[in-house]
MMTF fields as JSON, N, C-alpha, C and O atoms, coordinates in Angstrom:
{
  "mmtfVersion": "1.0.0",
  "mmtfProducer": "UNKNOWN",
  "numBonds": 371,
  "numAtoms": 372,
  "numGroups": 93,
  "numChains": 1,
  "numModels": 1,
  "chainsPerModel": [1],
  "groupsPerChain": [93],
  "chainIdList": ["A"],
  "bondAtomList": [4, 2, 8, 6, 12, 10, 16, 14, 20, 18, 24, 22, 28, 26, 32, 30, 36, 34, 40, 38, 44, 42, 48, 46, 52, 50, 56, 54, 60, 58, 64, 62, 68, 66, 72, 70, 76, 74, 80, 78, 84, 82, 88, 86, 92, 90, 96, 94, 100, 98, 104, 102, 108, 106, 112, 110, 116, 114, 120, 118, 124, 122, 128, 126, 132, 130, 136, 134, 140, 138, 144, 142, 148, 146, 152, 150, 156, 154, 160, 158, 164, 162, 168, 166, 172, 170, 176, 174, 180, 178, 184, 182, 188, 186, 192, 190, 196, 194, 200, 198, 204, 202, 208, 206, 212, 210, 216, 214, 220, 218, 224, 222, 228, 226, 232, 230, 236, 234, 240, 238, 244, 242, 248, 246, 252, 250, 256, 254, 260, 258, 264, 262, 268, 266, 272, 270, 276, 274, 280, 278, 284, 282, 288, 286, 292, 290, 296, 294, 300, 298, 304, 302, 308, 306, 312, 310, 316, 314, 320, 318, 324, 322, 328, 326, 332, 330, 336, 334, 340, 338, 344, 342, 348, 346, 352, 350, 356, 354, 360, 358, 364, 362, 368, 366],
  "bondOrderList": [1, 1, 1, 1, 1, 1, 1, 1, 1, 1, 1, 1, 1, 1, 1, 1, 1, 1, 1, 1, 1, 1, 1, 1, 1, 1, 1, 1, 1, 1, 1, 1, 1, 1, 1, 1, 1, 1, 1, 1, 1, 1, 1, 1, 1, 1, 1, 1, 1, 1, 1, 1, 1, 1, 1, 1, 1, 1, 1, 1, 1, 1, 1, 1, 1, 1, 1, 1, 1, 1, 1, 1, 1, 1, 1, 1, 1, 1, 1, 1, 1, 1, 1, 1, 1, 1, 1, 1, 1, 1, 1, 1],
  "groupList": [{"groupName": "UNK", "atomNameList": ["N", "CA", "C", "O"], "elementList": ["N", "C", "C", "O"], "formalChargeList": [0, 0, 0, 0], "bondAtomList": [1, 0, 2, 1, 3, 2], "bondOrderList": [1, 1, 2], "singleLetterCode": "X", "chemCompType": "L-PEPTIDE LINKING"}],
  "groupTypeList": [0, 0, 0, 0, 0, 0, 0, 0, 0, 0, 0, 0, 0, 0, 0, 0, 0, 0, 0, 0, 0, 0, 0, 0, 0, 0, 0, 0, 0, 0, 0, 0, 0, 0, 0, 0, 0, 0, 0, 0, 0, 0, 0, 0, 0, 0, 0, 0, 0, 0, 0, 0, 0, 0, 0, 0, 0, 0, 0, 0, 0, 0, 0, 0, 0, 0, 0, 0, 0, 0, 0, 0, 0, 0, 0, 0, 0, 0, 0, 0, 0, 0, 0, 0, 0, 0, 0, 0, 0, 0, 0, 0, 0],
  "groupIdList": [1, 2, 3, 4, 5, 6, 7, 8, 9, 10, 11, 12, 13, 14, 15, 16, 17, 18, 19, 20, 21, 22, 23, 24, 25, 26, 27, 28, 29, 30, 31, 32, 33, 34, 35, 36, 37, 38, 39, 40, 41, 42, 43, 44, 45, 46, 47, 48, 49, 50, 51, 52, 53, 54, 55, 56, 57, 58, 59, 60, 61, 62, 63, 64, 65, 66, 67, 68, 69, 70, 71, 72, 73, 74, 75, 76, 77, 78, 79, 80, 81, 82, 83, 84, 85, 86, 87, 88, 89, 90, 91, 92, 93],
  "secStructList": [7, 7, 1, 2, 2, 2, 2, 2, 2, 2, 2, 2, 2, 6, 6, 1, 7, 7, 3, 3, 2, 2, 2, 2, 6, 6, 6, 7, 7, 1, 7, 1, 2, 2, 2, 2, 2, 2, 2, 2, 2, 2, 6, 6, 6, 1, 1, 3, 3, 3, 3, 3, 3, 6, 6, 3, 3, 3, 3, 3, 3, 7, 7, 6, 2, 2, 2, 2, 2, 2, 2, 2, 2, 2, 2, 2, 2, 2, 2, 2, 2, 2, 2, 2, 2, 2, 2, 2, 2, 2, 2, 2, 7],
  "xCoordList": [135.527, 134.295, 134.184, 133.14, 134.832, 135.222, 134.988, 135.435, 134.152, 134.059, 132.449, 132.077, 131.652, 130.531, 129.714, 128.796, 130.347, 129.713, 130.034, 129.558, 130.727, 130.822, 130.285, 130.033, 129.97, 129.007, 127.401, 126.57, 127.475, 126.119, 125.72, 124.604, 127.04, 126.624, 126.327, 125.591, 126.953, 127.074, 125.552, 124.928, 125.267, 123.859, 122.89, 122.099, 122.956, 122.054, 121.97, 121.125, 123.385, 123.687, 123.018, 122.777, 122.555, 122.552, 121.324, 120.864, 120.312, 119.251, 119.368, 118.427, 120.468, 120.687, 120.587, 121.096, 119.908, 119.531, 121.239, 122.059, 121.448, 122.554, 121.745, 120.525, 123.07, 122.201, 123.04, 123.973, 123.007, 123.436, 124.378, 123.987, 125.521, 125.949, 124.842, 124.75, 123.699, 122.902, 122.26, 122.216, 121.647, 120.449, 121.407, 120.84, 122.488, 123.495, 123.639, 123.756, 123.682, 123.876, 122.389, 122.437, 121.074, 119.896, 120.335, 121.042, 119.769, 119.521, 120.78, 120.827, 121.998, 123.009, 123.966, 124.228, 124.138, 124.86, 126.592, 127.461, 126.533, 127.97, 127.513, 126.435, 129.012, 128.776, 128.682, 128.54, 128.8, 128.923, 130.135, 130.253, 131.267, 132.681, 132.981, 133.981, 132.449, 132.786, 132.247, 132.782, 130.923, 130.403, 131.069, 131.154, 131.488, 132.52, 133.918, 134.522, 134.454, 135.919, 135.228, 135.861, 134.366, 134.033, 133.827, 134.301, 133.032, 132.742, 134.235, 134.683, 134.703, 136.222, 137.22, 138.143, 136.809, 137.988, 137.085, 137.763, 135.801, 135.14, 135.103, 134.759, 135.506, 135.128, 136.95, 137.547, 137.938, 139.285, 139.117, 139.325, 138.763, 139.116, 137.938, 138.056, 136.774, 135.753, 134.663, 133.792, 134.799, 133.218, 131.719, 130.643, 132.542, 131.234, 132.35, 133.578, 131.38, 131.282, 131.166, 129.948, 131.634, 131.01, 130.677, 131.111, 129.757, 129.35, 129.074, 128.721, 129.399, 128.837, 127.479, 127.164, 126.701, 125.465, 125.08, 124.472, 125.561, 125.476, 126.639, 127.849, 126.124, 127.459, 127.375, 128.427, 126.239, 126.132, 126.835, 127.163, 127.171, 128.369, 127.131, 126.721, 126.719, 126.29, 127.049, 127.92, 126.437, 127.401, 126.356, 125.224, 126.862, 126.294, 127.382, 128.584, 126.745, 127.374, 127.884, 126.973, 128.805, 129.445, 129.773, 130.492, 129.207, 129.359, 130.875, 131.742, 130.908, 132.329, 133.44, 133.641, 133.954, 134.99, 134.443, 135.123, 133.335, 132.596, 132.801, 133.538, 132.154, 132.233, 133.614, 133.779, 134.685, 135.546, 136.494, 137.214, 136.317, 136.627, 135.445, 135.919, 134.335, 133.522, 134.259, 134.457, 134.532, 135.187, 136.65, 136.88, 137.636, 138.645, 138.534, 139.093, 137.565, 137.27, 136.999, 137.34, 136.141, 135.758, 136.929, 137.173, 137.498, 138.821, 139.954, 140.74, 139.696, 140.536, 139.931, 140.612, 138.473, 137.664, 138.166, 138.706, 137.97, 137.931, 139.314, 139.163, 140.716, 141.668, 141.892, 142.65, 141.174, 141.383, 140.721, 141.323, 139.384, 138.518, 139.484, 139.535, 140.314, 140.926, 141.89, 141.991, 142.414, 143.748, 143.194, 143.884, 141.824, 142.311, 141.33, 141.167, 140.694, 140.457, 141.655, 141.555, 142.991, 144.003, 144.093, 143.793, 144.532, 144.866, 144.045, 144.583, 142.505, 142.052, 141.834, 141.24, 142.288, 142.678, 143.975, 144.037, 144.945, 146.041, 146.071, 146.749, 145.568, 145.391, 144.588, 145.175, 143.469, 142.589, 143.179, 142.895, 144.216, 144.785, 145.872, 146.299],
  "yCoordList": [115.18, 115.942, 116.7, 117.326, 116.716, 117.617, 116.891, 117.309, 115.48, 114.546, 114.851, 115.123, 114.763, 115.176, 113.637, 113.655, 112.488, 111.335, 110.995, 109.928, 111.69, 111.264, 111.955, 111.635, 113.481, 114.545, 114.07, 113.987, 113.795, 112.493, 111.588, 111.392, 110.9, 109.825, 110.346, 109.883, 111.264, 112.254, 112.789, 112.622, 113.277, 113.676, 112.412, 112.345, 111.756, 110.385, 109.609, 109.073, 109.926, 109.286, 110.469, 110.053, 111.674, 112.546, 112.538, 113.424, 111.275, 111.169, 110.911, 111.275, 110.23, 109.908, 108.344, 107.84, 107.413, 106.202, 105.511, 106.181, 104.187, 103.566, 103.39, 103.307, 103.245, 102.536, 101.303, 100.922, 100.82, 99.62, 100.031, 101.034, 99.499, 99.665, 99.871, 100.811, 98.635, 98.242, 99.504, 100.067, 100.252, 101.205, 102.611, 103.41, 102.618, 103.675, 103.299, 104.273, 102.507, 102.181, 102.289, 101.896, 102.689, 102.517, 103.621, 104.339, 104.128, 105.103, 105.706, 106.935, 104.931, 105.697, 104.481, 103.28, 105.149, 104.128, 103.609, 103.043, 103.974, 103.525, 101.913, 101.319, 101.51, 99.536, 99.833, 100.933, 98.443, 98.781, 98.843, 99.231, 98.482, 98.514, 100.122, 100.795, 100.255, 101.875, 102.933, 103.962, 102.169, 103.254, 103.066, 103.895, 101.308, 101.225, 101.807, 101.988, 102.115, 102.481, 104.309, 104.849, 104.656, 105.975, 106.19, 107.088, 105.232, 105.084, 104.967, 105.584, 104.335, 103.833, 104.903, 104.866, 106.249, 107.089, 108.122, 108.762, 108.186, 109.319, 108.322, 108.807, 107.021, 106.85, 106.746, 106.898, 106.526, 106.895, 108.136, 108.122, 109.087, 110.664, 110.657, 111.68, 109.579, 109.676, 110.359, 110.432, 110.99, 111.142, 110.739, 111.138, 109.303, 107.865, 107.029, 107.112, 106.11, 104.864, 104.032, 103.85, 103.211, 101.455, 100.967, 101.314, 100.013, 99.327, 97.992, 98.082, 96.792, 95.054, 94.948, 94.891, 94.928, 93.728, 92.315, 92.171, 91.597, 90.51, 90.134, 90.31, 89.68, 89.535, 91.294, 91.759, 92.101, 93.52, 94.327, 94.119, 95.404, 96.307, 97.821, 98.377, 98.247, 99.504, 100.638, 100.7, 101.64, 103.098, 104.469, 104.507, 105.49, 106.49, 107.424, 107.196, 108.55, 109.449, 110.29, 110.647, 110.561, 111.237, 112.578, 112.791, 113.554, 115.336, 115.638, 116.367, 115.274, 115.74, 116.598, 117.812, 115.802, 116.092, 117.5, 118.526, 117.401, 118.553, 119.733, 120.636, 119.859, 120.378, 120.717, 121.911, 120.121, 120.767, 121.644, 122.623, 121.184, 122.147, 123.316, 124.416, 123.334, 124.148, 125.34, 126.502, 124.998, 125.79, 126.645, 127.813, 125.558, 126.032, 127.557, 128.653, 126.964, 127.903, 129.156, 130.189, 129.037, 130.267, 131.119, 132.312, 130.295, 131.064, 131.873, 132.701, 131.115, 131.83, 132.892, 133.808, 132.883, 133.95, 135.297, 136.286, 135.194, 136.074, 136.484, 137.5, 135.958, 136.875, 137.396, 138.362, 136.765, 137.484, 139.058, 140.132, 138.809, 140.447, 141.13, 142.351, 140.135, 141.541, 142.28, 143.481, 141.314, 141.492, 142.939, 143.939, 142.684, 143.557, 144.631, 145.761, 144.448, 145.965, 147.177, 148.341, 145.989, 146.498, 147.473, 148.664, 146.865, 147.304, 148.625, 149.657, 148.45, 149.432, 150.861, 151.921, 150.586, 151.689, 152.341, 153.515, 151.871, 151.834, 152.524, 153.543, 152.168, 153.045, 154.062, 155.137, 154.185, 155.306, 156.729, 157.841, 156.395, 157.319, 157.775, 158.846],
  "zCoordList": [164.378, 164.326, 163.013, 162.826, 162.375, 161.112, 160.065, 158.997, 160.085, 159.032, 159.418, 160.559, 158.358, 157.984, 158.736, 159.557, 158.187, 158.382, 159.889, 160.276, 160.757, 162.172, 163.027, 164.188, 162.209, 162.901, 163.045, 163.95, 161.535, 161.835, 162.729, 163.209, 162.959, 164.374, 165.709, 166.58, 165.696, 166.488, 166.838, 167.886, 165.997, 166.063, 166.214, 167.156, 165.574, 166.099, 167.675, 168.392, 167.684, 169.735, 170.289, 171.422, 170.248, 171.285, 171.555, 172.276, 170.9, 172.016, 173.158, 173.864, 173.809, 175.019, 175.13, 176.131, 174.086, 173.917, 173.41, 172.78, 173.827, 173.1, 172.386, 172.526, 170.671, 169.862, 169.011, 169.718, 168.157, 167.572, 166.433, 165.837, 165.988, 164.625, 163.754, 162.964, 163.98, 162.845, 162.921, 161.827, 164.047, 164.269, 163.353, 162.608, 163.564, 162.697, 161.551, 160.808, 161.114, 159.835, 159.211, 158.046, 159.583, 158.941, 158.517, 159.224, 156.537, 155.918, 155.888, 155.927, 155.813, 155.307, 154.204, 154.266, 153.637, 152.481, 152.834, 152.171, 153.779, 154.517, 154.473, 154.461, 154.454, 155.347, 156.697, 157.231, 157.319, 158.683, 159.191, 160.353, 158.442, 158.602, 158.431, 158.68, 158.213, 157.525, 158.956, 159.369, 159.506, 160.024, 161.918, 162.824, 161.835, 163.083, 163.108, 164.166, 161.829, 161.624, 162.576, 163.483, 162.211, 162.57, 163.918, 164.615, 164.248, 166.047, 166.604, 167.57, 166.05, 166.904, 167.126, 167.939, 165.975, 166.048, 167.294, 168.099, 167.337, 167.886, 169.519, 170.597, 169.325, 171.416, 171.085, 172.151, 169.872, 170.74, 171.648, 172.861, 171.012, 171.328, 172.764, 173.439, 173.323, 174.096, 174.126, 174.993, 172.85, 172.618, 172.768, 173.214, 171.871, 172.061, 172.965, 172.948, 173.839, 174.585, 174.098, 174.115, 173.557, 173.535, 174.744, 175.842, 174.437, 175.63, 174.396, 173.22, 175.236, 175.305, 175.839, 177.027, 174.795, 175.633, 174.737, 173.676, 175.431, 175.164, 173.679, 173.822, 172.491, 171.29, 170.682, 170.243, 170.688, 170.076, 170.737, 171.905, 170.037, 170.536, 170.592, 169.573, 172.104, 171.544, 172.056, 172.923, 171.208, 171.531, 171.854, 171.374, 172.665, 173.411, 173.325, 173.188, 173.431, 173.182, 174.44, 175.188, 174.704, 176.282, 175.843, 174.867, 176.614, 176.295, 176.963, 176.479, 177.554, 178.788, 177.789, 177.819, 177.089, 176.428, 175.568, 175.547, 174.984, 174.283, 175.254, 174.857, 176.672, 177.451, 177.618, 177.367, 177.95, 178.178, 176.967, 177.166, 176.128, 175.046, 175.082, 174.801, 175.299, 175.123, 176.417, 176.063, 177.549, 178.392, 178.195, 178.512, 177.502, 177.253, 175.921, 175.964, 174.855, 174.0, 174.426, 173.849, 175.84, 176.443, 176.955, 176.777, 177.551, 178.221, 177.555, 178.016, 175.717, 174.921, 174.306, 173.844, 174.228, 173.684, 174.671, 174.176, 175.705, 177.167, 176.49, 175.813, 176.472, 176.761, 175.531, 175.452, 174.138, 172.997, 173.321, 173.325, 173.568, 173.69, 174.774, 174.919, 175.589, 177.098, 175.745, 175.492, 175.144, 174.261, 173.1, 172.903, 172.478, 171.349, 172.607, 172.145, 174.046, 174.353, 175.047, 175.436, 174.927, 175.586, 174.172, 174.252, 172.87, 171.955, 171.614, 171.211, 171.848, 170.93, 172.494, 172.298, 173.485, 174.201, 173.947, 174.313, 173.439, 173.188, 171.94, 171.802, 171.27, 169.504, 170.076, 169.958, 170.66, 170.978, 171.557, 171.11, 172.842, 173.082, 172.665, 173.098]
}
């Protein structure tokens, strides 16, 4: 997610539509080897889906994994603020 050009795809799948290598590859100067090496690392991790229809390979984008980091983040936010309100009661008195 930290690669500029996969945040892109990223943003392009989240219409909710599969779409095509080819439909990803419009208006970007990537090959298409370039722009599958990218899909492949973002559905390793399950981000994107591939799917087969017919000889075309399309891809969609799956939130889940987003989501669950989006949760875990929360849980670390929460005990950081318990953490520095322990602290700044602690300095206070």
């Amino acid at each position: 997610m930290g690669d500029e050009t996969r945040l892109s795809l990223i943003i392009k799948l989240c219409d909710g539509q599969p779409h095509s290598i080819s439909q990803l590859t419009q208006n970007s100067s990537l090959s298409r080897q370039a722009i599958t090496k990218h899909l492949r690392v973002l559905e390793n991790v399950g981000i994107v889906r591939g799917v087969r229809s017919g000889r075309e390979s399309l891809f969609e984008f799956n939130p889940a994994p987003l989501e669950e980091m989006k949760h875990y983040l929360n849980q670390v936010s929460g005990q950081w603020e318990q953490a520095l309100a322990r602290l700044k009661s602690f300095v206070e008195d």
